[in-house]
C-alpha positions in Angstrom: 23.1 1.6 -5.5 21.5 4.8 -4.1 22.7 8.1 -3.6 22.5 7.6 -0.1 24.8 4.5 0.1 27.2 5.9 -1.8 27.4 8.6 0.7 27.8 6.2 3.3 30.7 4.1 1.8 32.5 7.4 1.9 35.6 8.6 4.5 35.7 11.2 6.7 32.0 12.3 6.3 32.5 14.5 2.8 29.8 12.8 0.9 29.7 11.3 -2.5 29.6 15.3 -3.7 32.7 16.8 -2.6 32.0 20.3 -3.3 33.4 23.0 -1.6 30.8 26.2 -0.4 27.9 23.6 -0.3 27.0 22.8 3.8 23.7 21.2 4.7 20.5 22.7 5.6 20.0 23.3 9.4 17.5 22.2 11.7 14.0 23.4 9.5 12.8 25.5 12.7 15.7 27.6 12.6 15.1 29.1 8.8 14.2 33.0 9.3 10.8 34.2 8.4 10.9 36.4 5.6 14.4 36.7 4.9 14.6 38.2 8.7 18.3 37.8 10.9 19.2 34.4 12.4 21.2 35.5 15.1 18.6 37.1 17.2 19.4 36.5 20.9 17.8 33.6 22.8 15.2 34.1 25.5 13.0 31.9 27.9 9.5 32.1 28.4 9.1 29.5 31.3 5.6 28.1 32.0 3.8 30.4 34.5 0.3 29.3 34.9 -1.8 26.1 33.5 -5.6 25.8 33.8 -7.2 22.7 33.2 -10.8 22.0 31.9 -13.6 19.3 32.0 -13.6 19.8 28.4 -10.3 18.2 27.9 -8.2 21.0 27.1 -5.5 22.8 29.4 -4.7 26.3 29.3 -0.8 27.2 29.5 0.6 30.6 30.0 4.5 31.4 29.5 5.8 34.6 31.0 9.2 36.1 31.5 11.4 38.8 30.0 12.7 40.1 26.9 15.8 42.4 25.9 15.8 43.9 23.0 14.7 41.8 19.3 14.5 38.2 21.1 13.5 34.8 19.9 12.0 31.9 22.0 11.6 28.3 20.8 8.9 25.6 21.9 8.8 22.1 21.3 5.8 20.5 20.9 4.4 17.4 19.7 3.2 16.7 16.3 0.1 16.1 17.0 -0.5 19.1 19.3 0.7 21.7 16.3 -3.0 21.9 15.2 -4.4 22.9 18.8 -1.6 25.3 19.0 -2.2 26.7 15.5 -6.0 27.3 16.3 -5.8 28.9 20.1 -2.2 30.3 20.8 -2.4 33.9 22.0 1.0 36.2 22.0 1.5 39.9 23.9 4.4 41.3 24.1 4.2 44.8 25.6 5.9 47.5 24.7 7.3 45.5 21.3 6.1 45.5 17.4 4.8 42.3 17.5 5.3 38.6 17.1 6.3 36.7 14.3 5.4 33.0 14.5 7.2 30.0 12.1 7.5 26.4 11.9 7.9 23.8 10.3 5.3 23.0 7.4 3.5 19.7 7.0 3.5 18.9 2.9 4.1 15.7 2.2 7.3 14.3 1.8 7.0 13.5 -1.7 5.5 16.9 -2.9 8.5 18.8 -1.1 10.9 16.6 -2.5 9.5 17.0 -6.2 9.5 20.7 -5.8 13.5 20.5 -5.7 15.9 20.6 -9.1 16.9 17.3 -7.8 14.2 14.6 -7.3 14.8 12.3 -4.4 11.7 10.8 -4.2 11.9 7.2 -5.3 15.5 7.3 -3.7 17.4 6.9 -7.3 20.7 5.4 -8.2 23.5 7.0 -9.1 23.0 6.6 -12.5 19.5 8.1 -12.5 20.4 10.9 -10.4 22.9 11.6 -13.0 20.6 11.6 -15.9 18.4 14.4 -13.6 22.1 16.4 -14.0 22.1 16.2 -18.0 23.9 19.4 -19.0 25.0 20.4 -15.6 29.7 20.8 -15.6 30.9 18.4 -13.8 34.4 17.8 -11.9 35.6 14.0 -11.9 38.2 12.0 -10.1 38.5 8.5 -11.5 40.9 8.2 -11.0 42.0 11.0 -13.1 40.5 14.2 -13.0 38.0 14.9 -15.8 36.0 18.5 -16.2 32.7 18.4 -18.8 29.5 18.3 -19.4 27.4 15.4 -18.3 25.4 14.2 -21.5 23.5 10.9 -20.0 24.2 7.9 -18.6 23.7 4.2 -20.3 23.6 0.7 -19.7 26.1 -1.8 -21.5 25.8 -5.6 -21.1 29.1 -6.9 -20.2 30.5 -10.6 -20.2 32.0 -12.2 -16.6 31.5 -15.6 -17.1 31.0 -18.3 -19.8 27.2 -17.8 -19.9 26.7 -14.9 -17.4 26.1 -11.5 -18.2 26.4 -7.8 -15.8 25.0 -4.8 -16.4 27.5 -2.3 -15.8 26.7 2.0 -16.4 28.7 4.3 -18.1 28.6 8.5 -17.6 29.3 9.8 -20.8 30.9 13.5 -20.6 31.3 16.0 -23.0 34.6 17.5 -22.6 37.0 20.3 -24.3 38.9 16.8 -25.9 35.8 15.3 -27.2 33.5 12.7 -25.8 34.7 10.4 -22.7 32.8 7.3 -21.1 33.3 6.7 -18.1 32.5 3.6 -15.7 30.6 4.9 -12.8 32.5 2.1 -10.8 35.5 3.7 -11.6 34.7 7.3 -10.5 36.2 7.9 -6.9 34.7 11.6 -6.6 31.5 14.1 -8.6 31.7 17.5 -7.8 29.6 19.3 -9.5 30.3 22.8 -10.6 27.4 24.4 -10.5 26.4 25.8 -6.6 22.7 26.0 -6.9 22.4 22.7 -7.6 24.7 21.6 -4.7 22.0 24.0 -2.7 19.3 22.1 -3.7 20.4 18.7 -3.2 21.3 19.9 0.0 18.1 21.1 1.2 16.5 17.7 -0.7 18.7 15.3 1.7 18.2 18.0 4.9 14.3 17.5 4.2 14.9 13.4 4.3 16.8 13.6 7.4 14.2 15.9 9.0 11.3 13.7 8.0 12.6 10.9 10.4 11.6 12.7 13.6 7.6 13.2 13.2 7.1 12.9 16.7 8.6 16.6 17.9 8.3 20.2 16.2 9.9 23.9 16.9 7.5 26.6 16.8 10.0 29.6 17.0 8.6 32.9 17.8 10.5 36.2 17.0 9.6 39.3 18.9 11.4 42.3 16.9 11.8 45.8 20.1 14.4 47.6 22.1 14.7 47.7 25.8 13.7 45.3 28.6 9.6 44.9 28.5 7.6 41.5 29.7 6.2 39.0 26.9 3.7 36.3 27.5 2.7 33.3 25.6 -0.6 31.4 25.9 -2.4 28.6 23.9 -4.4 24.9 24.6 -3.2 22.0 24.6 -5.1 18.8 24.7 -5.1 17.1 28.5 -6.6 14.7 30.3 -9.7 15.3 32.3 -9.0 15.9 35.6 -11.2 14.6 38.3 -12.3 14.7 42.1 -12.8 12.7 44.6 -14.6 13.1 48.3 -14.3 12.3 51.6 -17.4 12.3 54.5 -16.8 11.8 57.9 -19.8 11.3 59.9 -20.2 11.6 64.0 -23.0 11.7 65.7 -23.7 14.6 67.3 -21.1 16.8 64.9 -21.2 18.8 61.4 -19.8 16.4 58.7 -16.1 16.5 57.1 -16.5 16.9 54.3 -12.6 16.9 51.9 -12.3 17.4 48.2 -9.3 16.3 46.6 -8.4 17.1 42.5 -6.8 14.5 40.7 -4.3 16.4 37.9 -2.2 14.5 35.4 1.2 16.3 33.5 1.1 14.3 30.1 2.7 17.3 28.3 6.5 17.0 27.7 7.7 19.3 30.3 8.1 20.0 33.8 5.6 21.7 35.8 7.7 24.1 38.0 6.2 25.8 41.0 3.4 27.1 38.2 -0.1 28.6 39.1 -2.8 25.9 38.7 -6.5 26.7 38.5 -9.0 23.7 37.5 -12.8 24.6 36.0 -15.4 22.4 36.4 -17.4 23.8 33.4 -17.5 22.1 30.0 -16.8 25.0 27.2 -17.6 24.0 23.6 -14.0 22.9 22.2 -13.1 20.6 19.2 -10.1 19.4 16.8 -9.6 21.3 13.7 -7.2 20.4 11.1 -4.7 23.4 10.6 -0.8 21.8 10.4 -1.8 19.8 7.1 -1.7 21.7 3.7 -4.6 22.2 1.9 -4.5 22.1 -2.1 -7.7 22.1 -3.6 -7.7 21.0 -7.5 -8.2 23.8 -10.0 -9.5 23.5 -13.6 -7.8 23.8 -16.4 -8.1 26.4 -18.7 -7.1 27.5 -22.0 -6.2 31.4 -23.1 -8.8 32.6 -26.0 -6.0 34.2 -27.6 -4.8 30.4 -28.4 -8.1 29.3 -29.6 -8.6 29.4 -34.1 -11.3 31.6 -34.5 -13.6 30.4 -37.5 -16.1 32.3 -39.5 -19.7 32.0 -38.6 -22.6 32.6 -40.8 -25.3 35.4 -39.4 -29.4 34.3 -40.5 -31.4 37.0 -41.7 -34.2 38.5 -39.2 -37.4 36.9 -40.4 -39.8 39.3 -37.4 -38.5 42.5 -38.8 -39.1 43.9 -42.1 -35.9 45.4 -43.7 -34.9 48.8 -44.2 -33.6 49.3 -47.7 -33.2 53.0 -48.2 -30.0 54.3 -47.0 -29.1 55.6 -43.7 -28.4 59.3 -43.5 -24.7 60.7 -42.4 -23.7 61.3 -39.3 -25.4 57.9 -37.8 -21.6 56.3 -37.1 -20.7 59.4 -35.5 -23.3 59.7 -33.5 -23.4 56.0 -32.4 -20.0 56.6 -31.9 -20.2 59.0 -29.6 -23.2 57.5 -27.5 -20.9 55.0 -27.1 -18.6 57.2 -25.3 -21.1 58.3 -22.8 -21.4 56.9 -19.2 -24.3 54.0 -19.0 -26.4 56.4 -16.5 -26.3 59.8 -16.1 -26.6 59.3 -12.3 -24.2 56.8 -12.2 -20.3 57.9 -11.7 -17.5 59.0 -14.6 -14.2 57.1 -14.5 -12.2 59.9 -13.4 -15.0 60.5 -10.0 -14.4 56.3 -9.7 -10.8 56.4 -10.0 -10.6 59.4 -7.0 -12.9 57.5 -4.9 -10.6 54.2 -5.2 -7.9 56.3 -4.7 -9.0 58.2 -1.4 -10.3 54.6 0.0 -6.2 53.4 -0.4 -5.3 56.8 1.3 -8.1 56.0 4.3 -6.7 52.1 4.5 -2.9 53.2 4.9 -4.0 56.0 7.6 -5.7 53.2 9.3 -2.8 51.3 9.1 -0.7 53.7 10.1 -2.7 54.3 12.8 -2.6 50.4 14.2 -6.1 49.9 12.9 -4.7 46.9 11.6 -1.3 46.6 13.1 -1.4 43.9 16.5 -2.6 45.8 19.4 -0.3 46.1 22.6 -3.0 47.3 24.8 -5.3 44.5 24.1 -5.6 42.1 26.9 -4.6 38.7 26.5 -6.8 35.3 27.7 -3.9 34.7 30.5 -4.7 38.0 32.0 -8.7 38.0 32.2 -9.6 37.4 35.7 -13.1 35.1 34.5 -12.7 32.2 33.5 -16.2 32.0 31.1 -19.8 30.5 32.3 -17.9 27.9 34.8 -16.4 27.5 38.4 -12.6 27.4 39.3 -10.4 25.9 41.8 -7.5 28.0 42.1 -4.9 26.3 44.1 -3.2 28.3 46.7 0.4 27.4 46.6 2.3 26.8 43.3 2.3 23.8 42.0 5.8 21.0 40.7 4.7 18.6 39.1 7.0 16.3 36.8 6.6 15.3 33.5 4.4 12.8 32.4 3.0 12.2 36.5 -0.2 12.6 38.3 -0.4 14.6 41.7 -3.6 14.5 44.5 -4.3 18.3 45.4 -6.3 19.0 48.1 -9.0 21.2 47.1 -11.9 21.8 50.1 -11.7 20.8 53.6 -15.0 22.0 55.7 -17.7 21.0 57.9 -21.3 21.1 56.4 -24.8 19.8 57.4 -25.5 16.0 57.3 -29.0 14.3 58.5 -28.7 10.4 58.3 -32.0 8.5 56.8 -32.8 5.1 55.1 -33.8 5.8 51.2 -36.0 2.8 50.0 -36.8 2.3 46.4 -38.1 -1.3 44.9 -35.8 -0.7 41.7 -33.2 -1.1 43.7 -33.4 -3.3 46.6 -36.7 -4.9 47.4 -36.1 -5.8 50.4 -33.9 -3.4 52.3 -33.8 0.2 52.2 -30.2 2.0 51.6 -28.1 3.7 54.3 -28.1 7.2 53.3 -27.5 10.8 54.3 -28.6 14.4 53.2 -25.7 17.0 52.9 -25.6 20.9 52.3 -22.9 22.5 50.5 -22.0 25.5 52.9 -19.2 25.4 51.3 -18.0 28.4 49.0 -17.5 26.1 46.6 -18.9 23.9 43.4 -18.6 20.3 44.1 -17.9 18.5 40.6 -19.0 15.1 40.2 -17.1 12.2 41.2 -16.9 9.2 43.8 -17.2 9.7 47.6 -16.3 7.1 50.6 -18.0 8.0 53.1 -16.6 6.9 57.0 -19.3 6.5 59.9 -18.1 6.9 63.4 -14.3 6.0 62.5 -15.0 3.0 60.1 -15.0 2.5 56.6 -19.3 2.5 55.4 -19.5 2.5 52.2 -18.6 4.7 49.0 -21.3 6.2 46.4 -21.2 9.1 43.4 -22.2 12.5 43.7 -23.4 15.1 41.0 -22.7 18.5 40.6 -23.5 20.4 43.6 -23.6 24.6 43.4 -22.9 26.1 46.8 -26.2 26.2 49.2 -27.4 23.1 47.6 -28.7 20.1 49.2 -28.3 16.3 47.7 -29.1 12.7 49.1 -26.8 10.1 49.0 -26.6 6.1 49.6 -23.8 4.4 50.5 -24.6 1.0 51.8 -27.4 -1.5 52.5 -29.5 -1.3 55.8 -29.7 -5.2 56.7 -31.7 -3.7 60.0 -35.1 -2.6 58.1 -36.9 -4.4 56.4 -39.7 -2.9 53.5 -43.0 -5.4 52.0 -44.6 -3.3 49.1 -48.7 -4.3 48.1 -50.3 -3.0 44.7 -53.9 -2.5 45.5 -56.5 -1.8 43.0 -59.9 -0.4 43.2 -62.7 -0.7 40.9 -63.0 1.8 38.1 -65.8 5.1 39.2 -67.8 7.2 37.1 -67.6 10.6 38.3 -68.8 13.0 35.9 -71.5 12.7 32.2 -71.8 16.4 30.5 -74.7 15.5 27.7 -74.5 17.8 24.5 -75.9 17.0 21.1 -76.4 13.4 21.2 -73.1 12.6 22.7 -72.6 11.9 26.5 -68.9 12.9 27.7 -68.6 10.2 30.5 -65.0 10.8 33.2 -63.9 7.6 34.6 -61.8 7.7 37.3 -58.7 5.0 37.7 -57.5 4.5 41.4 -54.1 2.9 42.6 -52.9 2.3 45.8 -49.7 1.4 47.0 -49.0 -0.2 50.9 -45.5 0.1 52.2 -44.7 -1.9 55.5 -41.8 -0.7 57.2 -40.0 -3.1 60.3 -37.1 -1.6 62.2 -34.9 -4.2 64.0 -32.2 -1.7 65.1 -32.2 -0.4 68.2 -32.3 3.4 66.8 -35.5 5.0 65.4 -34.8 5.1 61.2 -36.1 7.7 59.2 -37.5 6.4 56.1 -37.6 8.0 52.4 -39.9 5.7 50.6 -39.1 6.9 47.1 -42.4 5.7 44.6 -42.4 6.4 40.9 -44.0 9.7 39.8 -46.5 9.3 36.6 -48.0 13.0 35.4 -50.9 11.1 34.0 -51.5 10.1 37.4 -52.3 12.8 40.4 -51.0 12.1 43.9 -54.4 12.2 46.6 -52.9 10.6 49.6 -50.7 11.9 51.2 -51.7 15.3 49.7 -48.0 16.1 49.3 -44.5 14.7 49.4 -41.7 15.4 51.4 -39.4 15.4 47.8 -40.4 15.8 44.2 -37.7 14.6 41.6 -38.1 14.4 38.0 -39.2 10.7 37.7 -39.8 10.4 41.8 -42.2 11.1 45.1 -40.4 10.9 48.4 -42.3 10.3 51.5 -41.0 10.3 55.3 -41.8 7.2 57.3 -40.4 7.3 61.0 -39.8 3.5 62.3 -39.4 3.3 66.0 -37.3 0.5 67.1 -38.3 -2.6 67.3 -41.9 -1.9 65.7 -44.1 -1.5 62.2 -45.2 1.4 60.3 -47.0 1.9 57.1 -48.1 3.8 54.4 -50.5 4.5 52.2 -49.6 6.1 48.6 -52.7 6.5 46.5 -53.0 8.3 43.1 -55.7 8.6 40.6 -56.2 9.0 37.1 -59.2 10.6 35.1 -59.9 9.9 31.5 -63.0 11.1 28.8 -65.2 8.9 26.9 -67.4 10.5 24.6 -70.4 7.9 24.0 -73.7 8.6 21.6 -76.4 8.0 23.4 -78.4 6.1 21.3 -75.6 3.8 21.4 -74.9 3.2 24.8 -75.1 -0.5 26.3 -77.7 -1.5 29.4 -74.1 -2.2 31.2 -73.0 1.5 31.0 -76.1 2.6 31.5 -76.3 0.4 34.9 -73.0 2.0 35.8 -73.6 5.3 35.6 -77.0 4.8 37.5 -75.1 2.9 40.1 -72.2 6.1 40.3 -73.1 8.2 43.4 -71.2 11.0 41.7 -73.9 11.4 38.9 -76.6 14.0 39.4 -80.4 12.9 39.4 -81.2 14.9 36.4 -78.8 12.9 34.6 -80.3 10.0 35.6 -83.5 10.8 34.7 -83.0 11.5 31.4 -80.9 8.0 30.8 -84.0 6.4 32.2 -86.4 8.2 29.6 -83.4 7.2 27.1 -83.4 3.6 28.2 -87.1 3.2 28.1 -87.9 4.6 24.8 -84.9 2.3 23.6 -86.5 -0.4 25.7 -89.5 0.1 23.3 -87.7 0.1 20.4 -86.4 -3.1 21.1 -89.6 -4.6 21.8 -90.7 -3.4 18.5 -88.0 -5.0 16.9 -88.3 -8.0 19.0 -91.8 -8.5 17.7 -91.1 -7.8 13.6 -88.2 -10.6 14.1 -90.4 -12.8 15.3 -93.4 -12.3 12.5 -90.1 -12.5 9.7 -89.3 -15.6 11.1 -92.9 -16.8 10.5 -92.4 -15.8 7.6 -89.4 -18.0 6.8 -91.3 -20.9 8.4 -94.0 -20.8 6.1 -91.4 -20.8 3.3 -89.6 -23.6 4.3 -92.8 -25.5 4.7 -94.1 -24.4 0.8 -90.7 -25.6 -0.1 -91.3 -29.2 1.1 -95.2 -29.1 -0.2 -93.6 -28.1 -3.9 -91.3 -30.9 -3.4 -93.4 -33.4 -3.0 -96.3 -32.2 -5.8 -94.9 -33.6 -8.6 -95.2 -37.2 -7.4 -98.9 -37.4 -6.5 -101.8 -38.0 -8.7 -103.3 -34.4 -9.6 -107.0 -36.2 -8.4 -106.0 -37.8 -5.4 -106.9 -36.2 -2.1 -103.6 -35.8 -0.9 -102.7 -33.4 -3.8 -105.9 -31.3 -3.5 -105.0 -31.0 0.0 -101.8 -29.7 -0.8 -102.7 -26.8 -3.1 -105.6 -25.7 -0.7 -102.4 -25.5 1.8 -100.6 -23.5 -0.1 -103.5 -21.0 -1.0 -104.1 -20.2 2.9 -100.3 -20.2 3.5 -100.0 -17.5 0.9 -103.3 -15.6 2.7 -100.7 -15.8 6.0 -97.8 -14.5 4.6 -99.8 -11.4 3.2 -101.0 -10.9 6.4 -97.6 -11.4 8.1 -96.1 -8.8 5.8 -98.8 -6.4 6.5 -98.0 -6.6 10.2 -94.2 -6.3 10.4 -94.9 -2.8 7.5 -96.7 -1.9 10.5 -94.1 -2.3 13.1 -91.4 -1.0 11.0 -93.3 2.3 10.4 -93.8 2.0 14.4 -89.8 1.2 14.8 -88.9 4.1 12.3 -91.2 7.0 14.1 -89.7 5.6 17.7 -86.2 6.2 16.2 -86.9 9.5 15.1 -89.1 10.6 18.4 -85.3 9.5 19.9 -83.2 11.1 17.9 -85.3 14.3 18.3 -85.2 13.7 22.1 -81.4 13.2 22.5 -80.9 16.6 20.2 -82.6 18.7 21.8 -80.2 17.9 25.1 -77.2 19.7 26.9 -76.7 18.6 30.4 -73.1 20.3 32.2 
């Protein structure tokens, strides 16, 4: 049975340990700081001001009144202690300071080891016992026994014919001699000694405290005299809060234009009449562990003084040659007493070392003294700045209730701004019918945030779309719903590829091609109102827009273009772009079918021109040439194919009939013509080499811009 149920089993609430003097620890937030008084009197901060971010923290700001040495308590969340640990700012003016406790985060089975008493794996009575070996002891059972507890055992003891029970014994030293003692038997332990009732104590105070995880008490003590004001300030995580529009359109009229903040109170406390602002920037912020201890593991290391020393054996200097006469008198001394000097003479003695430490502590308590390092009470807090970092507010005019743990709809801008309705048409997204759309101004003093927007035409419900962040004097377009009353066909036309530019230099003609695309958009408008178009067409940089010269829009990835549609009737337009790209061709290399297009390309000069010609006709010869020595080598290969057969068919004939004399004599003048068909394709490759090089020398020498 554990400690704990023994407890329990007990009347009137005394506890197995009975001692008198011995009361339980208290709640663990209300332990001073330091030794420092518990009776301090109680004050209230109540939350003031709260300013929420996009970033997903909240700013919260206590102010109020304190008399004299004061202490105010907070309850927060477990999880929230790290947040409030890394951010929370304390002033109090005209005090000496702020002391801060709470608290701490070991785990539960370090802080119970680091108690005389170890409740950690919950232990009988019996083994909570043997942890009390040597401690004086009071017993009633049912007799009352005083001594020394000396252990505890187990004996086996017989209850039925073949069962056997376990039972424990305490055995005692006492002024009589040795007692056992059933522990079944014993009605009350008390023991004698106070610290250990203290400890145990503060063990089963840490057990009961462990069961609420979900809250903690941050209590801060603010030591003064006199009435002064005190605020408290820290973050908190929140949820984001959002925004959400409203456009009115009328014809004829400015739009309506109404912003409303969507805020959630998920903290554990109520919002009462408190000053709200909301930023719509997004500060760097991020989660830091802080509450949980840190041990980090440390080597261990043993004292030299504990460590055998042993004798070591010194080898003889083999580089130096040894000095065998004696040394004279006086070298100790004198070593001794080079010793005894300072390493450098410029360097500093002890005694001008131990003034200069000395007169840097003097400095460092005049600068404490001085509140160099003591908190400053003229240093403004983050509550009381007026900015609010590289971001926009919303400060709400009238305070603001808000329960715990509920959301609330504050209005935040109400005002009439520019709108121009239009038709926005982009393929990607319908391909058919452009979108019902309108282009607002923020006039408006302030930053619209993103969020949704439903927009009403003319009394009625038209549709809803999303806005992005809008600074003040900004325009945006939006779309809202599909126009069924236009109607948009798209064409892709492509024209045939130009040359427009050769620069010759060196052998190597630079030839700029020119890629054209043109896009047709037909527009019909069955309404009975004239619709203003935006043709929106994807924007390429490789590509340069040439008709029209310039849009009406630019966006990152888009051209817009105006098209007015009268009712009833067609309109079109033409979007046409070109791209230019660099070929760098040898000339000796160049094909009759770029050659033919650059002769055909009214954007090449004449000069040009007629220097490809010359090129073309001196490779025209060339080829000839070559032309004319392939032919003669496959003559040649003829003949050989024909001696081959003759050879073939030698060895069969008679060496004195006709047909075999006819055959060598073949042969012979065969032979003659291949000589002579050598001789004449030598002479057309000499003729093929010198036209190469007339070319080469030709094309070097050029450099046409």
């Amino acid at each position: 049975m554990s400690v704990l149920d023994w407890w329990r089993r007990l009347v009137g609430g005394v506890g197995v340990f009975g001692w008198p003097g011995c009361r339980w620890a208290e709640e663990p937030g209300a332990i001073g700081l330091g030794g420092g008084p518990d009776n301090l009197g109680s004050a209230i901060l109540p939350l003031k001001r709260v300013v929420l971010f996009t970033a997903g923290v909240g700013f919260f700001e206590h102010r109020g009144e304190l008399v004299d040495e004061a202490q105010v308590e907070l309850r927060f969340r477990t999880e929230q202690i790290n947040d409030l640990l890394k951010t929370m700012v304390v002033v109090d003016e005209g005090g000496s300071g702020c002391e801060v406790s709470y608290a701490a985060k070991a785990p539960l089975s370090r802080t119970l080891k680091s108690f005389a008493v170890d409740l950690t794996s919950n232990p009988t009575m019996g083994q909570l016992l043997n942890q009390l070996r040597g401690e004086k002891v009071r017993l009633e059972a049912p007799t009352e026994i005083v001594g020394v507890i000396l252990g505890v055992e187990t004996r086996k003891r017989k209850v039925a014919e073949k069962q056997v029970q376990n039972v424990e014994f305490l055995n005692l030293v006492t002024d009589g001699g040795l007692r056992s003692v059933e522990l079944d038997q014993i009605r009350l332990i008390q023991p004698l000694n106070k610290e250990i009732c203290k400890e145990l104590s503060h063990a089963l105070a840490v057990l009961a405290s462990s069961r609420d995880v979900n809250k903690r008490t941050i209590i801060l003590r603010f030591p003064g005299r006199g009435r002064r004001q005190a605020r408290i300030g820290y973050l908190l995580e929140t949820p984001v809060w959002k925004t959400s529009y409203r456009l009115v359109l009328e014809e004829g009229k400015p739009a309506w234009l109404q912003g409303w903040a969507i805020v959630e109170n998920t903290t554990d406390q109520d919002w009462n009449q408190v000053d709200l602002t909301l930023v719509s920037g997004r500060p760097v912020s991020f989660q830091m562990e802080l509450y949980e201890p840190v041990y980090l593991p440390r080597p261990w290391e043993q004292i030299d003084l504990h460590r055998s020393l042993r004798p070591r054996v010194h080898e003889q200097d083999l580089l130096h040659p040894e000095k065998i006469a004696e040394q004279p008198e006086g070298i100790r001394a004198e070593r001794a007493s080079l010793a005894s000097l300072p390493l450098s003479k410029e360097g500093p003695s002890y005694a001008d070392t131990s003034a200069s430490i000395a007169s840097a502590v003097q400095e460092i308590k005049e600068q404490k003294a001085a509140g160099v390092f003591g908190f400053r009470r003229d240093a403004p807090s983050a509550a009381e700045s007026a900015e609010v970092g590289e971001a926009f507010q919303y400060q709400i005019i009238r305070p603001v209730s808000l329960s715990r743990q509920q959301s609330a709809m504050l209005p935040i801008l109400m005002a009439e701004i520019p709108a121009e309705k239009l038709c926005v048409y982009n393929r990607l997204a319908h391909p058919k019918h452009p979108l019902l759309g309108v282009r607002i101004t923020n006039t408006s003093p302030l930053y619209l945030m993103q969020g949704p927007m439903t927009v009403f035409d003319e009394g009625v419900y038209a549709g809803e779309t999303k806005i992005q962040d809008i600074p003040p004097g900004s325009q945006r377009l939006l779309s809202y719903a599909l126009d069924l009353c236009v109607e948009v066909a798209t064409q892709e036309l492509e024209e045939p590829i130009e040359t427009v530019r050769v620069h010759v230099n060196q052998g190597l003609a630079h030839i700029t091609q020119r890629f054209t695309r043109r896009h047709l958009y037909t527009v019909k408008n069955s309404a009975d109102k004239v619709r203003n178009v935006l043709i929106e067409h994807p924007y390429d940089g490789q590509w340069t827009l040439v008709n029209p010269k310039e849009p009406v829009e630019k966006t990152r990835d888009l051209y817009r273009f105006l098209l007015v549609a009268k009712p009833g009737e067609s309109a079109s337009l033409a979007v046409e772009e070109q791209w230019e790209t660099v070929n760098v061709v040898g000339i000796a290399h160049m094909n009759d079918t770029m050659l033919a297009m650059i002769m055909d390309s009214k954007h090449i000069s004449d000069k040009i021109k007629q220097v490809l010609r010359e090129v073309g006709a001196m490779k025209n010869q060339m080829s000839r040439l070559e032309l004319d020595r392939l032919d003669l080598e496959h003559q040649i290969e003829e003949i050989h194919r024909d001696q081959a057969r003759i050879r073939k068919n030698l060895p069969q004939l008679d060496k004195t009939s006709d047909l075999y004399q006819r055959y060598v004599q073949k042969l012979s003048q065969q032979e003659d013509q291949i000589d002579h068909l050598q001789a004449q394709i030598a002479a057309l490759t000499e003729q093929i080499q010198a036209a190469k090089k007339n070319l080469e020398e030709y094309i070097g020498t050029l450099e046409i811009p």
